[in-house]
PDBQT receptor file of N, H, CA, C and O in Angstrom, charges set to zero:
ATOM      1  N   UNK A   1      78.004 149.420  53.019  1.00  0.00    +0.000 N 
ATOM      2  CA  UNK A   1      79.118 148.847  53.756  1.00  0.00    +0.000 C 
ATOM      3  C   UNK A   1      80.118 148.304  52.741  1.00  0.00    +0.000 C 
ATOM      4  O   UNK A   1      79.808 147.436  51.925  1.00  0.00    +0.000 OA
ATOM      5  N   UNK A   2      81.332 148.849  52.825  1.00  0.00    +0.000 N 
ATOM      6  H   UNK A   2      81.584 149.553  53.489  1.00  0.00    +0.000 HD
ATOM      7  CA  UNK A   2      82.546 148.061  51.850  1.00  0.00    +0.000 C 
ATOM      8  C   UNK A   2      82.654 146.858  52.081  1.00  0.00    +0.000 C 
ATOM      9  O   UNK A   2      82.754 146.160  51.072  1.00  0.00    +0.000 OA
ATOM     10  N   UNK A   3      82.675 146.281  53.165  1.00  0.00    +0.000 N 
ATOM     11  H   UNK A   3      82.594 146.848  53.984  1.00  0.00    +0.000 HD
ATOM     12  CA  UNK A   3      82.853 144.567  53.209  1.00  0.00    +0.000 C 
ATOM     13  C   UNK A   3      81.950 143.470  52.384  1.00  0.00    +0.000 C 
ATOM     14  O   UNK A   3      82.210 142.342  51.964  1.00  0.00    +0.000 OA
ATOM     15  N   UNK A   4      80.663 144.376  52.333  1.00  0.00    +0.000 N 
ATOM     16  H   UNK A   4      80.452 145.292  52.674  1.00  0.00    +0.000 HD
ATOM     17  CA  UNK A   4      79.916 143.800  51.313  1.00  0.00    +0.000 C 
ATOM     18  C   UNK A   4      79.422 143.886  49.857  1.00  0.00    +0.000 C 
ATOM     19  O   UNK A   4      79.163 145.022  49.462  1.00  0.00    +0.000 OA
ATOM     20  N   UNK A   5      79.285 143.070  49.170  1.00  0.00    +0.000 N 
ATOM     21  H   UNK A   5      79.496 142.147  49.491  1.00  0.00    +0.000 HD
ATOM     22  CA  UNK A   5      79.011 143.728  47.642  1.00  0.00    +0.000 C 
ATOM     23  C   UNK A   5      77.811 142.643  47.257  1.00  0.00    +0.000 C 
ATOM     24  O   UNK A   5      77.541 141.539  47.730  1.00  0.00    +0.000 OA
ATOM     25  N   UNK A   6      77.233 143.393  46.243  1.00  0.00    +0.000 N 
ATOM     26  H   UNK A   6      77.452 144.290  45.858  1.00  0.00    +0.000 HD
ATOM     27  CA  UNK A   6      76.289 142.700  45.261  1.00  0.00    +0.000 C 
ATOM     28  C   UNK A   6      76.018 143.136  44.230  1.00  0.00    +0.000 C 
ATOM     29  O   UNK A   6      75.555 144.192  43.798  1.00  0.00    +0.000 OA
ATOM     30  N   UNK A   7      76.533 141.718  43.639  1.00  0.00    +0.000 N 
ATOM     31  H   UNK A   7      76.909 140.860  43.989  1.00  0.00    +0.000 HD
ATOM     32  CA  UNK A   7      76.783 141.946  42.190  1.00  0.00    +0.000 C 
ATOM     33  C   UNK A   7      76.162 140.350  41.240  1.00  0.00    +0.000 C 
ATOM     34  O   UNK A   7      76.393 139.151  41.397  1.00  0.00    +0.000 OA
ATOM     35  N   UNK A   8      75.260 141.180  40.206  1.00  0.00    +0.000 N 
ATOM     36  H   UNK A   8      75.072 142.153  40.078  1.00  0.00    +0.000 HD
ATOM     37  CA  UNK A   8      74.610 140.304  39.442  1.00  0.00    +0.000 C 
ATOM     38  C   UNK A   8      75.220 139.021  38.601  1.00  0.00    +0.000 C 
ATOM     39  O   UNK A   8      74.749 138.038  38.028  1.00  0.00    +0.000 OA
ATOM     40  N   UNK A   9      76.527 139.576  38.843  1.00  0.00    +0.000 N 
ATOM     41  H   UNK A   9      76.909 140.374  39.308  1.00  0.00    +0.000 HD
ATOM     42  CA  UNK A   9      77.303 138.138  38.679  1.00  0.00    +0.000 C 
ATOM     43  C   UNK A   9      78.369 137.514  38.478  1.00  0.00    +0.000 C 
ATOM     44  O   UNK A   9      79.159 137.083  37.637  1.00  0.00    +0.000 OA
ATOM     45  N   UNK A  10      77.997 137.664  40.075  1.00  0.00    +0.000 N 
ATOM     46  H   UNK A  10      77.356 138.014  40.758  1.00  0.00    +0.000 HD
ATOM     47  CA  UNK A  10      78.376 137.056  41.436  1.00  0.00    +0.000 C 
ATOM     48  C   UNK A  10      77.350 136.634  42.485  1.00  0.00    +0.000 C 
ATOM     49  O   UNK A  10      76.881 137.251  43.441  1.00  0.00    +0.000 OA
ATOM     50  N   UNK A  11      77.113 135.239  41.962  1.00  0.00    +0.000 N 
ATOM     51  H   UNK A  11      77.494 134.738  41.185  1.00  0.00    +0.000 HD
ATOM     52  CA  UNK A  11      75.783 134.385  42.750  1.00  0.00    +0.000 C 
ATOM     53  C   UNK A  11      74.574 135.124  42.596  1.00  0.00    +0.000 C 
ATOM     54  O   UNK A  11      73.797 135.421  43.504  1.00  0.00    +0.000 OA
ATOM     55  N   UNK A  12      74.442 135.462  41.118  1.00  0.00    +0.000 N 
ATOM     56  H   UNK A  12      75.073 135.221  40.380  1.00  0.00    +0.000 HD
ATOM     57  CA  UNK A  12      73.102 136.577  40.813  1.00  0.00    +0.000 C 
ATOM     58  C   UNK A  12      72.614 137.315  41.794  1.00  0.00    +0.000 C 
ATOM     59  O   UNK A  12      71.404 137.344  42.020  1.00  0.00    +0.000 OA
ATOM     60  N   UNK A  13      73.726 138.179  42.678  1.00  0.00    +0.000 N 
ATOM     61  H   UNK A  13      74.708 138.155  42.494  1.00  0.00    +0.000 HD
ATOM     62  CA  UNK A  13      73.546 139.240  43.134  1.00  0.00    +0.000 C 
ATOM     63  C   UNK A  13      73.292 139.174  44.453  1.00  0.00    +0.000 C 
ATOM     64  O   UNK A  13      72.846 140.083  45.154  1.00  0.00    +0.000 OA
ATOM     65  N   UNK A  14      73.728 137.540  44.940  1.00  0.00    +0.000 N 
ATOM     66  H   UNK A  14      74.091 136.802  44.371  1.00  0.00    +0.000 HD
ATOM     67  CA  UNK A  14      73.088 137.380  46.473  1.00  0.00    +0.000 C 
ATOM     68  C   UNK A  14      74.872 138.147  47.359  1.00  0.00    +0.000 C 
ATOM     69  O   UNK A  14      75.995 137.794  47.000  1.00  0.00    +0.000 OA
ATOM     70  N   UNK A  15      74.611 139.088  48.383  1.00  0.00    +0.000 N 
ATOM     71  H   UNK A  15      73.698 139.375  48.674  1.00  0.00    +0.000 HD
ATOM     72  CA  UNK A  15      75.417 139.753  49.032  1.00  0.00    +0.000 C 
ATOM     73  C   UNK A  15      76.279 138.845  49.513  1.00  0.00    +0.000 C 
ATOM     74  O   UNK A  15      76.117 137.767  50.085  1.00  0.00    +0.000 OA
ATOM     75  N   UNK A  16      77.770 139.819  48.997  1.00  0.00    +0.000 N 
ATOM     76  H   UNK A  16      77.901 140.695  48.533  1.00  0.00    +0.000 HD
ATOM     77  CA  UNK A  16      78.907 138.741  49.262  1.00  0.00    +0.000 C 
ATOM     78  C   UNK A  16      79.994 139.236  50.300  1.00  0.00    +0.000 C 
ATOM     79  O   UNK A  16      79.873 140.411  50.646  1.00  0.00    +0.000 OA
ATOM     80  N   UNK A  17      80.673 138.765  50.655  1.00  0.00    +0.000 N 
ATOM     81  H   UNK A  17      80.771 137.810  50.374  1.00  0.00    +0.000 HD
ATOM     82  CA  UNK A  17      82.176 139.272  51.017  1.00  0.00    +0.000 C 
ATOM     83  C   UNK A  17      83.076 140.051  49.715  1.00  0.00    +0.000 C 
ATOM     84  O   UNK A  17      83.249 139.707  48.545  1.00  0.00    +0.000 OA
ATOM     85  N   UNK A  18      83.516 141.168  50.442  1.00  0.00    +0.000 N 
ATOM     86  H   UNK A  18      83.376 141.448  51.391  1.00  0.00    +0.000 HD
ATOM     87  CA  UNK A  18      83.935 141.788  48.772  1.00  0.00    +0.000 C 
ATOM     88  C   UNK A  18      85.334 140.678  48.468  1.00  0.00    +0.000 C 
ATOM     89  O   UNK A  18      85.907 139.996  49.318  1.00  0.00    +0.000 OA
ATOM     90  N   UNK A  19      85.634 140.759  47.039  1.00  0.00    +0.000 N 
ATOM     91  H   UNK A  19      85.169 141.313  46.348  1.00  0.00    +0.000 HD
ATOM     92  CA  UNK A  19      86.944 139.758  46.692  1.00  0.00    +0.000 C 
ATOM     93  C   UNK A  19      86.501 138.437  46.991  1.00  0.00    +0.000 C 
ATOM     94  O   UNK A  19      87.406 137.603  47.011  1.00  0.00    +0.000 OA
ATOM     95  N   UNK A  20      85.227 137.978  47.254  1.00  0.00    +0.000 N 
ATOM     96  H   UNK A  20      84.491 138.656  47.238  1.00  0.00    +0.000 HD
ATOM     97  CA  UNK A  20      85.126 136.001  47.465  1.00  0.00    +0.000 C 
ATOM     98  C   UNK A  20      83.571 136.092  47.010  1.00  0.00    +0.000 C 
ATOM     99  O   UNK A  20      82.797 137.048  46.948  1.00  0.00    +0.000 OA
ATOM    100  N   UNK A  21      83.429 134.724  46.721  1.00  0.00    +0.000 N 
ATOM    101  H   UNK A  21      84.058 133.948  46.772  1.00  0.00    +0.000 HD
ATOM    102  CA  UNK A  21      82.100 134.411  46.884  1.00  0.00    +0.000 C 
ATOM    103  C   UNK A  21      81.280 133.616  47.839  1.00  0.00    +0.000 C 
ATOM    104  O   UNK A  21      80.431 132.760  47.587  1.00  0.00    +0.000 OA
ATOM    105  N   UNK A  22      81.759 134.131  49.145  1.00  0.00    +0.000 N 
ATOM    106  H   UNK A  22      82.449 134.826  49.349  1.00  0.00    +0.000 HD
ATOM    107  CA  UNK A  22      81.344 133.432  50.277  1.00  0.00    +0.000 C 
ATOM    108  C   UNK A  22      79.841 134.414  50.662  1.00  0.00    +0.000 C 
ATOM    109  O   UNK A  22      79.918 135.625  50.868  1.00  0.00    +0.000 OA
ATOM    110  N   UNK A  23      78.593 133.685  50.705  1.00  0.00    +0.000 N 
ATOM    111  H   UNK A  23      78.530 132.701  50.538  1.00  0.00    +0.000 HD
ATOM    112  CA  UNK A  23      77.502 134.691  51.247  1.00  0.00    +0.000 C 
ATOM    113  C   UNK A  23      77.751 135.279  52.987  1.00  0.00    +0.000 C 
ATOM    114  O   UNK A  23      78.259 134.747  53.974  1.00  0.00    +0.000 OA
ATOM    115  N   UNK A  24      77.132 136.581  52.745  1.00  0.00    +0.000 N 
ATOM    116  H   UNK A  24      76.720 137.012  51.943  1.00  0.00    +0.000 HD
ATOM    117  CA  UNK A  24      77.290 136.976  53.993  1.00  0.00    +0.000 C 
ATOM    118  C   UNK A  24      76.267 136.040  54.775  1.00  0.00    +0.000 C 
ATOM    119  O   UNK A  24      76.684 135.797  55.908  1.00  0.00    +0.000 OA
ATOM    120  N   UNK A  25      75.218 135.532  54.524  1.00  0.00    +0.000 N 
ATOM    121  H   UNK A  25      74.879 135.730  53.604  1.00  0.00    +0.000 HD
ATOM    122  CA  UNK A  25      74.351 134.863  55.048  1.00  0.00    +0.000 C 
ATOM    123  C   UNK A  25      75.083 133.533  55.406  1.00  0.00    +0.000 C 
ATOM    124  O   UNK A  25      74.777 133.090  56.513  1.00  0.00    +0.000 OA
ATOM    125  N   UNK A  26      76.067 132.745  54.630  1.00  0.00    +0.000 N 
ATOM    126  H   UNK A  26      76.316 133.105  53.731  1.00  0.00    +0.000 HD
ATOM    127  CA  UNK A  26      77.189 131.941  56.161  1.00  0.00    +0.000 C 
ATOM    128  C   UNK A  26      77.790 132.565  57.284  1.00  0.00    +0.000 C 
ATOM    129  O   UNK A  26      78.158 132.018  58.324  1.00  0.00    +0.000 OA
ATOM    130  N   UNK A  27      77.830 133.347  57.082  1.00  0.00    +0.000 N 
ATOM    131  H   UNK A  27      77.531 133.792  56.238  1.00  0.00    +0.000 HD
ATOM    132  CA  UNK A  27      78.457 133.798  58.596  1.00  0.00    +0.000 C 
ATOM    133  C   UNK A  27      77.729 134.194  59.329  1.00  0.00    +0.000 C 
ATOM    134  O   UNK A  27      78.263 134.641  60.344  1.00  0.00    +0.000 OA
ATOM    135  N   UNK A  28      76.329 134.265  59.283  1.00  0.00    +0.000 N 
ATOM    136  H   UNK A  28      75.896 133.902  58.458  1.00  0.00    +0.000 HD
ATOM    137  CA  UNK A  28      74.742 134.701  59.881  1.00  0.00    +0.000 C 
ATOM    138  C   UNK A  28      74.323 133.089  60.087  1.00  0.00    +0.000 C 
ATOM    139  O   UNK A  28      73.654 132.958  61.112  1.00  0.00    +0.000 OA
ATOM    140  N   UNK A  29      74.496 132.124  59.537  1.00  0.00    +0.000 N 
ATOM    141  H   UNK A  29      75.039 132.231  58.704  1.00  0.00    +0.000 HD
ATOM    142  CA  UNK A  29      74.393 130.998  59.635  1.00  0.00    +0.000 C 
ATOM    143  C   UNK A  29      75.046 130.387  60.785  1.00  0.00    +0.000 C 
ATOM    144  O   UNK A  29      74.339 129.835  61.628  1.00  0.00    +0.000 OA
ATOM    145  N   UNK A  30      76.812 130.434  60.974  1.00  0.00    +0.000 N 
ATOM    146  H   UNK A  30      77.387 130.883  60.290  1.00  0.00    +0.000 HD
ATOM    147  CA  UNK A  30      77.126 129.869  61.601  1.00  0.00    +0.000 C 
ATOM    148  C   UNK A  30      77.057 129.895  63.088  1.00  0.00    +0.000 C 
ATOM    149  O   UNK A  30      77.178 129.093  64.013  1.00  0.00    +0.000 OA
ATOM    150  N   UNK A  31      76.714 131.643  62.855  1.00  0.00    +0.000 N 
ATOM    151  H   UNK A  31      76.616 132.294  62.103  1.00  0.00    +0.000 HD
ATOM    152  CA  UNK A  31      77.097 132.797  64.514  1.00  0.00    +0.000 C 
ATOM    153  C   UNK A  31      75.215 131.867  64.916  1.00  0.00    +0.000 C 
ATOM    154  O   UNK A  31      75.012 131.389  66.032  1.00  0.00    +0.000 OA
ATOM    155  N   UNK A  32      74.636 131.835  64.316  1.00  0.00    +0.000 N 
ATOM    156  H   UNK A  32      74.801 132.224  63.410  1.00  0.00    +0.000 HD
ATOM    157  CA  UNK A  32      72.676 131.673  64.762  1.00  0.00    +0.000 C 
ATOM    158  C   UNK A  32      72.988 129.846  64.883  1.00  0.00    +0.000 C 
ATOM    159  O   UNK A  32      72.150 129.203  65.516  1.00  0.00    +0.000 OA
ATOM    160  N   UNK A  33      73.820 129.320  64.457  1.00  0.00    +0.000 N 
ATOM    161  H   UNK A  33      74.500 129.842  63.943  1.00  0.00    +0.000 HD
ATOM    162  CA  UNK A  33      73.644 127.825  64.909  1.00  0.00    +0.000 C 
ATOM    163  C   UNK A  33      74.325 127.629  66.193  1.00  0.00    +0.000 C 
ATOM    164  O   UNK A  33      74.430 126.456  66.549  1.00  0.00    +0.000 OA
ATOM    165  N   UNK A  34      74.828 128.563  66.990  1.00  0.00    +0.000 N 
ATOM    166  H   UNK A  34      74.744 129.517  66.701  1.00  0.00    +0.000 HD
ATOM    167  CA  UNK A  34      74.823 128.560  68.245  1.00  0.00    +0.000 C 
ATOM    168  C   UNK A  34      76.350 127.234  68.383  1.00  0.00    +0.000 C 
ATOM    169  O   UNK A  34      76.999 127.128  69.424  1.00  0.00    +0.000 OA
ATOM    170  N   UNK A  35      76.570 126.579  67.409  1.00  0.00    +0.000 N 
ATOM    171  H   UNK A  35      76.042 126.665  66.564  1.00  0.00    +0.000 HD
ATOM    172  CA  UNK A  35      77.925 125.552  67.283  1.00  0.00    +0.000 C 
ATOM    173  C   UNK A  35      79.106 125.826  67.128  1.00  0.00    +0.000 C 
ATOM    174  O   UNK A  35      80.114 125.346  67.646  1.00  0.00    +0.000 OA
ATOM    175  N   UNK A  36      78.910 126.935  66.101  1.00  0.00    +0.000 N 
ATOM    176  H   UNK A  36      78.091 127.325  65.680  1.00  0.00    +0.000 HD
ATOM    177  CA  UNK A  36      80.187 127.488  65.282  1.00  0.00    +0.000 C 
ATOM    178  C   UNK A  36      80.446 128.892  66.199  1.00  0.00    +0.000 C 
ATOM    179  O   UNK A  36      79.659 129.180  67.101  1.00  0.00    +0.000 OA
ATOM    180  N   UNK A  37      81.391 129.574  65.947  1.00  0.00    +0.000 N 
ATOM    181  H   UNK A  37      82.031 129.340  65.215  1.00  0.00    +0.000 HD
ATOM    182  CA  UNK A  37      81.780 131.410  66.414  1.00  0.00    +0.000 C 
ATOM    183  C   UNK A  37      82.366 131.784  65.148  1.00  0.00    +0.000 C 
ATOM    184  O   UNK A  37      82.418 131.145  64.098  1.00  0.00    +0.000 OA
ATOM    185  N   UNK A  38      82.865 133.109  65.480  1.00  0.00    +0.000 N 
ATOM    186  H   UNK A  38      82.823 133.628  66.334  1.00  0.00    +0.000 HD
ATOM    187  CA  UNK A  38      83.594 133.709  64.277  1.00  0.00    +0.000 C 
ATOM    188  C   UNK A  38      85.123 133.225  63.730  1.00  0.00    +0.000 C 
ATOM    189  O   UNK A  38      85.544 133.646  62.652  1.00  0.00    +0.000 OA
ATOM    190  N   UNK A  39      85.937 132.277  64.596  1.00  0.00    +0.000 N 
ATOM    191  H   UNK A  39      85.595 131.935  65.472  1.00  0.00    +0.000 HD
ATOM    192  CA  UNK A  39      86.898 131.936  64.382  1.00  0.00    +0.000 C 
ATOM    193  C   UNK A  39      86.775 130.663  63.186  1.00  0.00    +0.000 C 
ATOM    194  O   UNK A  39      87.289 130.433  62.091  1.00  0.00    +0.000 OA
ATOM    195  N   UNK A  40      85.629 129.898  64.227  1.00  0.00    +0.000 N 
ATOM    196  H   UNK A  40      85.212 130.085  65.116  1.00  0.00    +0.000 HD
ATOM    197  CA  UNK A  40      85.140 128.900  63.049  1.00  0.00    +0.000 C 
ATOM    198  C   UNK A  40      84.828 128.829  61.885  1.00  0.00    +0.000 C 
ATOM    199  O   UNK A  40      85.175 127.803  61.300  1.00  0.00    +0.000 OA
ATOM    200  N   UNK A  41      84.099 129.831  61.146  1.00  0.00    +0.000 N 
ATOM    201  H   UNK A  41      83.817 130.665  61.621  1.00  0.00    +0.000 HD
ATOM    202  CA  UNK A  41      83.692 130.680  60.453  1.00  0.00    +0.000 C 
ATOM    203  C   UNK A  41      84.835 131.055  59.486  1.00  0.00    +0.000 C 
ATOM    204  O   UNK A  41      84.750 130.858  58.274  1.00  0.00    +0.000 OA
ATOM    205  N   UNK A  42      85.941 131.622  60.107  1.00  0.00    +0.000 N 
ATOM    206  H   UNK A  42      86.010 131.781  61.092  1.00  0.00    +0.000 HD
ATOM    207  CA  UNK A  42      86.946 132.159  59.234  1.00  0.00    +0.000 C 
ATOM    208  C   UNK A  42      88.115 130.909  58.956  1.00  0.00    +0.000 C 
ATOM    209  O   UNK A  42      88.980 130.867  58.082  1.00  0.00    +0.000 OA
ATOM    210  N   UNK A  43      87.829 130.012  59.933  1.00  0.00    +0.000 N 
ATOM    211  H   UNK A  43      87.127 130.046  60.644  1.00  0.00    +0.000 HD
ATOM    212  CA  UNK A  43      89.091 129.024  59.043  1.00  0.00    +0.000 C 
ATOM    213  C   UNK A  43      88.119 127.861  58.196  1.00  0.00    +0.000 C 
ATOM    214  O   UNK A  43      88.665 127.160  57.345  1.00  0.00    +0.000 OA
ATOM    215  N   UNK A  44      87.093 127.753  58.400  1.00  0.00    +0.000 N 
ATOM    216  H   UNK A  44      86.649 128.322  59.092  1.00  0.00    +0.000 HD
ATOM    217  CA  UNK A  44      86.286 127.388  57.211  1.00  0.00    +0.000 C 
ATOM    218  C   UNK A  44      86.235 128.065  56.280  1.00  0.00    +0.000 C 
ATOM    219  O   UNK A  44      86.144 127.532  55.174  1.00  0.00    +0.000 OA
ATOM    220  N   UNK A  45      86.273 129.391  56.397  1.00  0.00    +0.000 N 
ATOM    221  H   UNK A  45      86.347 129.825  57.296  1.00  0.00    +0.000 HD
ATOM    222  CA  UNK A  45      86.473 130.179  54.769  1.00  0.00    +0.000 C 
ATOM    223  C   UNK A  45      87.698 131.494  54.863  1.00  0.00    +0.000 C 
ATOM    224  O   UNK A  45      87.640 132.722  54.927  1.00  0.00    +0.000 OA
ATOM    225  N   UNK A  46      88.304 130.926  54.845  1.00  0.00    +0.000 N 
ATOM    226  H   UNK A  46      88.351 129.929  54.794  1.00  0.00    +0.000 HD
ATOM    227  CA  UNK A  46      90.066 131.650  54.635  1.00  0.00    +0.000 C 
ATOM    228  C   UNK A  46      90.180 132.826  53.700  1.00  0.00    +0.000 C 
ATOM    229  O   UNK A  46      90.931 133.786  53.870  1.00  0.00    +0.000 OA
ATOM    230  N   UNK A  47      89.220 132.615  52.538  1.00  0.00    +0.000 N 
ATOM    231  H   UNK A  47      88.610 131.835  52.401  1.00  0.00    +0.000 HD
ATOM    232  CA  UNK A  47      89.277 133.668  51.650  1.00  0.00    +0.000 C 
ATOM    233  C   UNK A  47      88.376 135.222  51.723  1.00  0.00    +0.000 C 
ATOM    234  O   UNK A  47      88.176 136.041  50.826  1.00  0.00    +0.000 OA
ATOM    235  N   UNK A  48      87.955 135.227  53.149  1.00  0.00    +0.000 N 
ATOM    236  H   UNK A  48      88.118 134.561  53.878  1.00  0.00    +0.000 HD
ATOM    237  CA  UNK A  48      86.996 136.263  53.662  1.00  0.00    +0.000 C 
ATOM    238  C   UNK A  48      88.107 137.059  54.826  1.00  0.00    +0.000 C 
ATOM    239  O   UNK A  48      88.724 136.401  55.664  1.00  0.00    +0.000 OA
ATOM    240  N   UNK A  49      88.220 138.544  54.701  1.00  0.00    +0.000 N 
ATOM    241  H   UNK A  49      87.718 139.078  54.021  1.00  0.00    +0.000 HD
ATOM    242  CA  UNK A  49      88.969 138.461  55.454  1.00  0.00    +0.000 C 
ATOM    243  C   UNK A  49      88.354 138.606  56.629  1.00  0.00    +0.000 C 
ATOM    244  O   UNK A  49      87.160 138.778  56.871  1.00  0.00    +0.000 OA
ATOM    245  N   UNK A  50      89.534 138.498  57.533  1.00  0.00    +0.000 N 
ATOM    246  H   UNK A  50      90.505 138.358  57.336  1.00  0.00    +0.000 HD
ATOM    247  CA  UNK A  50      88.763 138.640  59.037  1.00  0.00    +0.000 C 
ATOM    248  C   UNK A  50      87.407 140.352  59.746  1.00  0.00    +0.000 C 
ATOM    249  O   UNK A  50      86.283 140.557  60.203  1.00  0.00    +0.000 OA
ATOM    250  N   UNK A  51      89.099 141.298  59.192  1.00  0.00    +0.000 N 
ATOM    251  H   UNK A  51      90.013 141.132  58.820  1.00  0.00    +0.000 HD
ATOM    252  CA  UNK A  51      88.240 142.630  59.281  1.00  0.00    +0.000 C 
ATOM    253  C   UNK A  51      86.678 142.863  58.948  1.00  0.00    +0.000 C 
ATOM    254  O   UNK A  51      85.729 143.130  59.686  1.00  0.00    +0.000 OA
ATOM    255  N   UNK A  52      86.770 142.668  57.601  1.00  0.00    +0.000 N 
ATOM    256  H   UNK A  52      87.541 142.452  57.002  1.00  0.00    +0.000 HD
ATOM    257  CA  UNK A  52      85.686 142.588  56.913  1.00  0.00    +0.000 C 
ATOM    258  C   UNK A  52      84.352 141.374  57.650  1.00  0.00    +0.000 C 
ATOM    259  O   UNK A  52      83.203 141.551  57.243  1.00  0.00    +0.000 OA
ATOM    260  N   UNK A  53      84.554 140.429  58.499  1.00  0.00    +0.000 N 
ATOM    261  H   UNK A  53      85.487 140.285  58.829  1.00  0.00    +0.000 HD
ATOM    262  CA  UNK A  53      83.294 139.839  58.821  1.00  0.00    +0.000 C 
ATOM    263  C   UNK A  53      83.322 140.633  60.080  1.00  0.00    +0.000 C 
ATOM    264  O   UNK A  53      82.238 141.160  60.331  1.00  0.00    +0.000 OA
ATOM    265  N   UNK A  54      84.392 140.887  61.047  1.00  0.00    +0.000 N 
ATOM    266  H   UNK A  54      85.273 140.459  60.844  1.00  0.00    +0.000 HD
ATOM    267  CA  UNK A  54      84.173 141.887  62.228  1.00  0.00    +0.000 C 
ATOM    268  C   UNK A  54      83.159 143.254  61.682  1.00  0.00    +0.000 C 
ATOM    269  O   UNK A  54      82.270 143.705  62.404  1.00  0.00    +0.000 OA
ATOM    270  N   UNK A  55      83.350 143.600  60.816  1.00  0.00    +0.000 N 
ATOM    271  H   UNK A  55      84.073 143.234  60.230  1.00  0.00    +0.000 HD
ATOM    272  CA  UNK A  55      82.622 145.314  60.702  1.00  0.00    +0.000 C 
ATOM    273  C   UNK A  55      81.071 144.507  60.267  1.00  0.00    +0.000 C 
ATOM    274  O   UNK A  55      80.095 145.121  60.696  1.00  0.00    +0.000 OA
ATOM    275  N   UNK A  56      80.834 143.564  59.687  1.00  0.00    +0.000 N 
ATOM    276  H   UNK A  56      81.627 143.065  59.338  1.00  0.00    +0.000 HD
ATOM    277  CA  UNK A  56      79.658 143.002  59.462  1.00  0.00    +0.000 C 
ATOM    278  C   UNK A  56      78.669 142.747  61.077  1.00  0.00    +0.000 C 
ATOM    279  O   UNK A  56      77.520 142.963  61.460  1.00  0.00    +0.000 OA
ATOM    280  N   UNK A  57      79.892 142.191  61.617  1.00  0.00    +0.000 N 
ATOM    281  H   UNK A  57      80.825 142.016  61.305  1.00  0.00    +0.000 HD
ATOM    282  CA  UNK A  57      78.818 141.510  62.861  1.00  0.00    +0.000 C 
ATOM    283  C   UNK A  57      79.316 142.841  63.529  1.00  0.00    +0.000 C 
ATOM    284  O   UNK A  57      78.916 142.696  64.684  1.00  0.00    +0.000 OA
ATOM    285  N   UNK A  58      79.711 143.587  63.494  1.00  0.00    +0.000 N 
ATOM    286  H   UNK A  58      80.036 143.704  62.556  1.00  0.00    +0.000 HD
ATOM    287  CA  UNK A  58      79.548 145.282  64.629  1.00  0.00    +0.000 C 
ATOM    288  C   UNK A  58      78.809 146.107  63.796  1.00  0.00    +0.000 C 
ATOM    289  O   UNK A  58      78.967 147.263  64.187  1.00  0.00    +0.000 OA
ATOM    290  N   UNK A  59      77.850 146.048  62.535  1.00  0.00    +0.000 N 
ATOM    291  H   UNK A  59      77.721 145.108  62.217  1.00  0.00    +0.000 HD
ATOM    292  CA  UNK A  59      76.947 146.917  62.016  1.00  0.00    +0.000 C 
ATOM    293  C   UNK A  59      75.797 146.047  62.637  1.00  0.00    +0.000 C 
ATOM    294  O   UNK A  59      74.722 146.478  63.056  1.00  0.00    +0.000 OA
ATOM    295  N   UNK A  60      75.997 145.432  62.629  1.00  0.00    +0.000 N 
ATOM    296  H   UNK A  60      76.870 145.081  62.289  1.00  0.00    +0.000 HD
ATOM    297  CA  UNK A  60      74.244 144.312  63.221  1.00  0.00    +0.000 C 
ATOM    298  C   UNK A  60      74.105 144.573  64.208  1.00  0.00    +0.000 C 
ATOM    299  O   UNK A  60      72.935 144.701  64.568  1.00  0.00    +0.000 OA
ATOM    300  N   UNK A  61      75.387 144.846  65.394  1.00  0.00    +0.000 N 
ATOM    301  H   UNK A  61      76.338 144.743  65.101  1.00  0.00    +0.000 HD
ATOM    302  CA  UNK A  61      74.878 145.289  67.203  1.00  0.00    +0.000 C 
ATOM    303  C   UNK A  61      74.807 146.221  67.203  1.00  0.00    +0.000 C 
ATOM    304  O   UNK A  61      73.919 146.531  67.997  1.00  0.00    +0.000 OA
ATOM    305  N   UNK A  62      75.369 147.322  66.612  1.00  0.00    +0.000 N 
ATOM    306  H   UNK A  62      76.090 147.070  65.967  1.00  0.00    +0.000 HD
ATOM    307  CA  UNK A  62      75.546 148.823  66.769  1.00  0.00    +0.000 C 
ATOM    308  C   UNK A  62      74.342 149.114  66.939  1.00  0.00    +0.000 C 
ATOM    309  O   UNK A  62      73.711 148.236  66.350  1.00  0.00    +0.000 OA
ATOM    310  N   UNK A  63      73.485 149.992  67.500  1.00  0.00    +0.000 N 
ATOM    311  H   UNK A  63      73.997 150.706  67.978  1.00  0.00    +0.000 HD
ATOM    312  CA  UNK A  63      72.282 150.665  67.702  1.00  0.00    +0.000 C 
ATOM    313  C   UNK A  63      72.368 151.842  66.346  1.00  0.00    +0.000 C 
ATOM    314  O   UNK A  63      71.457 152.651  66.172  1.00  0.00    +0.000 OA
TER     315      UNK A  63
């Protein structure tokens, strides 16, 4: 998936947003704490773009 990268260093390789070092695992965080949504999510971290966490959370439902 292009939205994501991992790279040894960049947070020794834990999977990122490409261009930031935001883990994809916050935005798996915020959507599973049932508090936050995806809007929340993105104006807490501005430097992720939007597209890019949409194709993340539509590879996870897609069958």
């Amino acid at each position: 998936m292009e939205s994501i990268i991992s790279d040894p260093e960049i947070l020794g390789g834990t999977p990122v947003f490409k261009g930031t070092r935001v883990p994809v695992k916050t935005l798996f965080d915020y959507l599973i704490s049932g508090v936050s949504n995806l809007q929340d999510f993105l104006e807490g971290y501005p430097s992720v773009n939007p597209e890019d966490a949409k194709q993340v959370i539509e590879a996870l439902v897609s069958p």
